[in-house]
N, C-alpha and C positions, 0 to 999 in steps of 0.2 A: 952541609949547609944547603938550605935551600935557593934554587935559582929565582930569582925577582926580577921585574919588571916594574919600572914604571912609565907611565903614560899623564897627557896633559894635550892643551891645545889651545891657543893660543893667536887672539889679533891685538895688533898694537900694546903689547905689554912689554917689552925688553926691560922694561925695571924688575918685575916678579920674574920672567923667566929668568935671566941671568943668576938669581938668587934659588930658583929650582933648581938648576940645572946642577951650579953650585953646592950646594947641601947635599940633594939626591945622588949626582955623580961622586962625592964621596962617600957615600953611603952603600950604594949599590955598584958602583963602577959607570963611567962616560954608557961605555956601549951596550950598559941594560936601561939607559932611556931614549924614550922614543916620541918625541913633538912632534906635532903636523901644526902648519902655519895655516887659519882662515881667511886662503885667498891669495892667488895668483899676485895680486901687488903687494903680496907681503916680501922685507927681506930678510934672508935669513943669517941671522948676525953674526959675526967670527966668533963670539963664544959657545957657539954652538957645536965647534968644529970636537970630532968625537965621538957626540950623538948621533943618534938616528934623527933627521928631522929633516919634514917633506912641506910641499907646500902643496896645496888641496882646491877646489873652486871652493868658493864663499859660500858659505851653508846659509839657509833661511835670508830673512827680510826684516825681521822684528825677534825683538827678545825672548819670547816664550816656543815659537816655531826653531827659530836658532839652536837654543836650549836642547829642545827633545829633536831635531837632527842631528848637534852635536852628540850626545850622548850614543845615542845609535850608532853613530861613526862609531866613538870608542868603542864602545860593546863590543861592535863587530873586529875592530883592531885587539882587543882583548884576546881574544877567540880564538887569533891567529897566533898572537903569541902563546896562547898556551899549547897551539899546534906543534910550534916549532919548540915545545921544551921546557918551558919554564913551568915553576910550580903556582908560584904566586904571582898576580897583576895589581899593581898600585896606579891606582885613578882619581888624578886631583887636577882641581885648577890650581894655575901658574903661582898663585898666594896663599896656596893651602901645603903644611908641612906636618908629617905625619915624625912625631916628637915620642921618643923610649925618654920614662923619667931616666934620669943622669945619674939618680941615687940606686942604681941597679947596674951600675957602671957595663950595661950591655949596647952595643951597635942593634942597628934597626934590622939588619938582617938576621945579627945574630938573637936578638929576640922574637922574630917572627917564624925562626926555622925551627924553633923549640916548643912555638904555640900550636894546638892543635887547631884547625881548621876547616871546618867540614864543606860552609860555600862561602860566606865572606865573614869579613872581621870588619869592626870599626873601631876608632879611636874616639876618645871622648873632647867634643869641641869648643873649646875657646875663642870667642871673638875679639881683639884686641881692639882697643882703641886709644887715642890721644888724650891724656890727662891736661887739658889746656890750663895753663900758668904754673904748669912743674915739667910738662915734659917739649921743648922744642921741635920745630920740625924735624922730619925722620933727615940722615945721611945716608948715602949709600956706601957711604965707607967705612962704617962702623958699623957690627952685628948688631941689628934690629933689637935684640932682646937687652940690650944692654943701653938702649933708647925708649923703650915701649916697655912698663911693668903694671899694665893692669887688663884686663880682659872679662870679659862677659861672660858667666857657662848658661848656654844656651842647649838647644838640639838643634838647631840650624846647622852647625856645624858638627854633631854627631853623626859623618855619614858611612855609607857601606861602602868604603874608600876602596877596601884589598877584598880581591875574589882569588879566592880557588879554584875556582873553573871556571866554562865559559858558562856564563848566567848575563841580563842586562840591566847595566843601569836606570836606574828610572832619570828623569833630568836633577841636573846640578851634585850628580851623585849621591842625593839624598835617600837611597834606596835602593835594594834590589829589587827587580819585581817577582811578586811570585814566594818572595822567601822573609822569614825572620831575619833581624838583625842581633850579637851579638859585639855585645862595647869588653873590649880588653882592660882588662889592670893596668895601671902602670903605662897604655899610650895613649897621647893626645893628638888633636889635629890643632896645630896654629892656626888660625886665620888671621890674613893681614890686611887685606885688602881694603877697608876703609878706617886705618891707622892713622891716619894722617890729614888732617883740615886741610891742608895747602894743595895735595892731590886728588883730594873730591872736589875742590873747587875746579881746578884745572880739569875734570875727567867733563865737567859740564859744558866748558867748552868745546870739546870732541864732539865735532858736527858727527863723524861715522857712528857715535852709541847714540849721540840724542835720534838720528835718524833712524834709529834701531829701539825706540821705547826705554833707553835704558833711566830715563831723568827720573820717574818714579821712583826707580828701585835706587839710585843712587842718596834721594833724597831720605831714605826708608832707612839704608845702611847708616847712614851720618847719624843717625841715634845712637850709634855705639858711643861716640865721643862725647853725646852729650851725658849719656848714661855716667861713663867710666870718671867722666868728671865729676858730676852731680852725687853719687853715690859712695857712699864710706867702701873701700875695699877689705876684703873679709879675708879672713884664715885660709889658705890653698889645700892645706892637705883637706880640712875638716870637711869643706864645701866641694871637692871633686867627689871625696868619700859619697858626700848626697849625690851627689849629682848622677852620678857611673849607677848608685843604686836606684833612684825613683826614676830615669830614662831607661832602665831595665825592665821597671815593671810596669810603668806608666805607659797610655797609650793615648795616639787621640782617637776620637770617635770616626774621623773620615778616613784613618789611614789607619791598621793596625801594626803597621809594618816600616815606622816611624817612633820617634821617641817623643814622648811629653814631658812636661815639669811642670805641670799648674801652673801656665804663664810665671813663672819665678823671674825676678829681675836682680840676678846673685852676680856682684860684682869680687874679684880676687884679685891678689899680689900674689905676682910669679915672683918665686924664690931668686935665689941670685944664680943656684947651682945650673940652672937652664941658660945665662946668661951667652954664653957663646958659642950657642947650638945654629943659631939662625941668624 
């Protein structure tokens, strides 16, 4: 079996990390993950006990600077872990859950030690959102997936999540630089992170992200719900089937090292067998 590492990083989120740490600790074991908190006034919360997890000075000023020092950070923490031993490095933010279909009855390690992998792998991404007048606010006491059954496939969340060596992220781990991407069969990446109306309202009042540029991008994300609402939800097998194939071969013109869909607005229903994964 192969050694795994995963990595994240993390300000003011104790709702997603709690649920990373959660999933990936059973997945990969407490002490093959490794958080760094953004900024000295962060604290670092009893569920964390187990992990690896440090607190760091506060990277950048604004959203897009942040971004590409954050990721360099990781890069460079990648690097080190593959120093000390590990085969593979998994790189996500705190709401992104890299998902083995359930009907392959495999663990994520154990399918990832079996895949061949030359510099990195990616999962294929779904963006979820809130079905407003069928699905309530999220709980945090009950598995997400068993709250949340519709999501976007986009390529936003198609990213070059897991590296094999030491190589660097481009920001938001949308990429490696320098290299093709390859999407696996059979894994996804969940995104969760603007699931829920009651949480994007409330993120707007976070003077630290508005003061950080983030009101744009939040207001950009909140299209998933209006999407997942608005839009008939389609067959999951047939629509991944496209999706894993035309972000394979499809590019855009600015990046060639990114995936496209012809702007496609392909909304799906997650099966139930995924239900109490996340």
């Amino acid at each position: 079996m192969k050694r795994i590492a995963a990595l994240t990083m993390v300000r003011n989120d104790d709702f997603f990390l709690r649920k990373w740490v959660e999933y990936y600790g059973a997945q990969l074991g407490k002490d093959n993950l490794y958080v760094w908190f953004d900024g000295l006034d962060q604290a670092i919360a009893p569920f964390c006990e187990g992990i690896h997890a440090e607190k760091v000075e506060k990277l950048g000023t604004n959203v897009v600077e942040h971004d590409k020092l954050r990721l360099r950070f990781l890069s460079d923490r990648a690097a080190e872990l593959f120093s000390n031993g590990y085969d593979l490095v998994i790189g996500t933010d705190a709401d992104e859950f890299i998902i083995v279909d359930p009907s392959l009855g495999k663990t994520l390690p154990e399918y990832l030690s079996a895949l061949e992998i030359k510099d990195s792998a990616s999962a294929l991404g779904l963006d979820f959102g809130q079905k407003l007048g069928e699905e309530p606010d999220i709980r945090e006491d009950i598995p997400f997936l068993q709250q949340r059954h519709y999501a976007q496939l986009g390529t936003r969340y198609t990213k070059a999540s897991i590296l094999a060596r030491p190589l660097t992220w481009g920001s938001g781990f949308h990429r490696v630089k320098g290299h093709n991407f390859h999407i696996a069969k059979d894994l996804y990446l969940f995104h969760f992170g603007y699931f829920d109306l009651g949480r994007i309202q409330n993120r707007f009042k976070d003077t630290d992200r508005l003061a950080q540029g983030w009101e744009k991008h939040m207001h950009k994300r909140s299209r998933t719900i209006r999407l997942v609402t608005d839009k008939k939800a389609l067959d999951f097998g047939r629509w991944t089937r496209f999706a894993r194939i035309c972000q394979t071969i499809v590019r855009p013109p600015y990046a060639w090292n990114k995936p496209a869909m012809f702007e496609a607005r392909i909304v799906v229903r997650i099966p139930e067998r995924f239900q109490n994964i996340v």
